[in-house]
C-alpha positions in Angstrom: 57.1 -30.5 -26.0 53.7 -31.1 -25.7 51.1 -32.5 -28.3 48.8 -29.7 -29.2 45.2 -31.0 -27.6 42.3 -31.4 -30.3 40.7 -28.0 -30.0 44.0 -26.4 -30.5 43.8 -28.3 -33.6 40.6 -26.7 -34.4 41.2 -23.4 -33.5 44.3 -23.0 -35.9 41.9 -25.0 -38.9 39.3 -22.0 -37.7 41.6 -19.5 -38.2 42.9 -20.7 -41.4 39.5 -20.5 -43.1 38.6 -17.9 -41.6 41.7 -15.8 -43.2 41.1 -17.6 -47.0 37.4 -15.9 -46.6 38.8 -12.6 -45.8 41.0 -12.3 -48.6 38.9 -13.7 -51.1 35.7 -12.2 -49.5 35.1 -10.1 -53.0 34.1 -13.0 -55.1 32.0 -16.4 -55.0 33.2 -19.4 -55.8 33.0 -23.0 -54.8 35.5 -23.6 -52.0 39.1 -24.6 -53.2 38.2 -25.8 -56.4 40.5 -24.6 -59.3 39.4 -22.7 -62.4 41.3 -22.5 -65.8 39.7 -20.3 -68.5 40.3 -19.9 -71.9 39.0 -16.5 -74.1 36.1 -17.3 -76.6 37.6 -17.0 -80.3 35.3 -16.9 -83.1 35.7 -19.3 -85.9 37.5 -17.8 -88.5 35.4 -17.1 -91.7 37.3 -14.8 -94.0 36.1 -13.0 -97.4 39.1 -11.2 -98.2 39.8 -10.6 -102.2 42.7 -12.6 -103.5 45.9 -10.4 -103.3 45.2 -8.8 -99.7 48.3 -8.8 -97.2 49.1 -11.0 -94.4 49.3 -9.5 -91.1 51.4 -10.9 -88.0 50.0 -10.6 -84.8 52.4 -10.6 -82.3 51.5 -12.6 -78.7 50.5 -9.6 -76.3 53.4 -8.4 -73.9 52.1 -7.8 -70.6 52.3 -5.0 -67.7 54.1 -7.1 -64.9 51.2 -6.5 -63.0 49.3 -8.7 -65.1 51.3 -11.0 -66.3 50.3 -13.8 -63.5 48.0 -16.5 -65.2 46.1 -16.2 -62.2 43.0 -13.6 -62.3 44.2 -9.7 -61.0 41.0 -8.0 -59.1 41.8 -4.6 -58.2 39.8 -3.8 -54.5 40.7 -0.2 -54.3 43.1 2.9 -55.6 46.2 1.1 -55.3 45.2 -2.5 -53.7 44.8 -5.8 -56.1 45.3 -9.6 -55.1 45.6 -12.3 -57.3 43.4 -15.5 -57.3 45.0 -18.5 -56.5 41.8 -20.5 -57.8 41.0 -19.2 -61.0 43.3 -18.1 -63.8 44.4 -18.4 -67.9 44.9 -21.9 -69.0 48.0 -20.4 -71.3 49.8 -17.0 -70.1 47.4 -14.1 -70.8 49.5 -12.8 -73.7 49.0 -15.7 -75.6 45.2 -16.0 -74.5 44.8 -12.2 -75.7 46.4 -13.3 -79.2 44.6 -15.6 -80.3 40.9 -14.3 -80.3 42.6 -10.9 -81.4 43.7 -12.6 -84.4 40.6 -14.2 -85.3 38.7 -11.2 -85.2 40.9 -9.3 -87.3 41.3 -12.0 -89.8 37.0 -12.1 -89.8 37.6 -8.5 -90.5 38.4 -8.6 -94.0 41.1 -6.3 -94.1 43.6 -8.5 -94.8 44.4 -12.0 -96.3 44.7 -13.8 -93.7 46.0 -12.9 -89.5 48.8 -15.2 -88.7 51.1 -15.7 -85.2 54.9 -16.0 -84.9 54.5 -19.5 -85.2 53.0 -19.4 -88.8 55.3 -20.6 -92.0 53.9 -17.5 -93.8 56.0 -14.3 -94.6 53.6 -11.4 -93.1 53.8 -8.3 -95.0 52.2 -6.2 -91.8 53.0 -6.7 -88.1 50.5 -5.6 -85.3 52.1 -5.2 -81.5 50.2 -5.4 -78.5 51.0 -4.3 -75.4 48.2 -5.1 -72.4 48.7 -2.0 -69.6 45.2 -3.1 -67.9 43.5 -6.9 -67.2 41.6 -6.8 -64.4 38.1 -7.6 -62.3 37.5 -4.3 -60.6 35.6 -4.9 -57.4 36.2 -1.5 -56.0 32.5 -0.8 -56.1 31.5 -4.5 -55.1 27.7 -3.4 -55.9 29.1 -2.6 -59.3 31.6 -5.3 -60.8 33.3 -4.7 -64.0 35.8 -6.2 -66.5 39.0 -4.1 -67.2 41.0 -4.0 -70.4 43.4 -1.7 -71.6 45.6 -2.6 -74.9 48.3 0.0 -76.8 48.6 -1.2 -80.1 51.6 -0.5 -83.1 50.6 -1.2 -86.7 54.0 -1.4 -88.8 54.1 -1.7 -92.5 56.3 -3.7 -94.8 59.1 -1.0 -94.4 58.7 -0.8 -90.6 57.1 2.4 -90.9 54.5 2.6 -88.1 51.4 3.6 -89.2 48.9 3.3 -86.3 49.5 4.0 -82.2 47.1 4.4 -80.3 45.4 2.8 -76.7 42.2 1.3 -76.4 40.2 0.6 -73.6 36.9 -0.8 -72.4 35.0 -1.8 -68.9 32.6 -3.8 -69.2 30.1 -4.1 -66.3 29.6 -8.1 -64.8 26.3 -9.6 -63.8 28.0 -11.2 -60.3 31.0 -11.5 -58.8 32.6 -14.9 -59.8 35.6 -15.7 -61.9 33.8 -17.1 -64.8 31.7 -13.1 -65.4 35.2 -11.7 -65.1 36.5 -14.1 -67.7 33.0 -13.7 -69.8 33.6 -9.7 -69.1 36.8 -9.9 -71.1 35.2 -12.0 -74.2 32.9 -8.9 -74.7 35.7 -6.5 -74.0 38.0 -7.5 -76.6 35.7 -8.0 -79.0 34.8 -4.6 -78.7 38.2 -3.2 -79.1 38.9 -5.6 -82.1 36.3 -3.9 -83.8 37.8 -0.4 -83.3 41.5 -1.7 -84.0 39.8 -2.9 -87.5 38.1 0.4 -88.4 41.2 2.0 -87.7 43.5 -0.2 -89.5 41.0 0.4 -93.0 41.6 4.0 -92.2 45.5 3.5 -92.5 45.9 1.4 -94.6 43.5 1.9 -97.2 43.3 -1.8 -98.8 41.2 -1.5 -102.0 37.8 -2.3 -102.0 37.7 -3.4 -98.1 34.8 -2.1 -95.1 35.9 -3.9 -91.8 33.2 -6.6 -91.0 30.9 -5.1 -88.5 
């Protein structure tokens, strides 16, 4: 069998880049280097009265189609790809959870916002399901950051109390990892203020306005 001659060589290295550039032709980023990202959570200043309940906020289950730590960008109706440079430094339910809960505790509806992991008993559990995390670069002239969350508000007799979906787009300045990342900061902080104004509405703690 013959050696392959030097341009051979180079034609298949050609080829190779070539096809990386194709498929990740919708952002920019510095060639082969590899991005971890972790969501912005607020620091945690909470004003709730004395005698307020403790809510559990359950890490985020994921659509399958999201559940990747690498970054989803959807490219049209039914085509995504995933990015094998840039992704969640923890899986993306956990890196959902944990600015969720900080805003919620900065909220003032309740006593404090605590995770599975937490040695206190909750008296309220919150479940999140995520049915939408994406960059959508179907419009590459118009980038945006997608997320979609249902959310399930139990009481301390595991009656539900609050259903309901949320979702907001946020449009992104350019098309790098790091806006779609910064595009889901502003997106869940968003939500987390309409999951608070909702949660005042059923459950009525005394005394309580959700932080703005």
């Amino acid at each position: 069998m013959k050696t392959p001659n030097l341009r051979s060589r180079h034609r298949v290295i050609l080829a190779a880049i070539t096809l990386s550039l194709i498929l990740t032709g919708c952002l920019t980023r510095p060639a082969l280097v590899h991005q971890t990202f972790a969501l912005q959570t607020p620091p945690v200043t909470n004003l709730a009265p004395p005698g307020q309940t403790v809510l559990l906020v359950r890490n985020a289950e994921m659509s399958p189609l999201y559940a990747s730590q690498a970054l989803v960008y959807r490219l049209g109706p039914n085509a995504y790809e995933t990015d094998p440079y840039a992704g969640f430094l923890v899986p993306p339910g956990r890196a959902l959870a944990i600015p969720l809960r900080a805003y919620l505790a900065n909220s003032g509806v309740f006593a404090d916002v605590v995770g599975p992991d937490s040695p206190l008993k909750a008296d309220q559990v919150l479940y999140v399901h995520v049915t939408e995390l994406y960059g959508d670069f179907r419009h590459p002239s118009h980038p945006a950051a997608v997320l979609s969350l249902r959310l399930v508000f139990m009481n301390s007799r595991g009656n539900v109390m609050l259903q309901k979906d949320y979702t907001c787009s946020v449009p992104l300045k350019g098309n790098t990892a790091a806006e779609v990342v910064a595009g889901y900061d502003q997106a869940l902080a968003g939500i987390a203020g309409q999951v608070a104004s909702d949660l005042v509405t059923v459950y009525k703690p005394v005394g309580v306005n959700p932080a703005p």
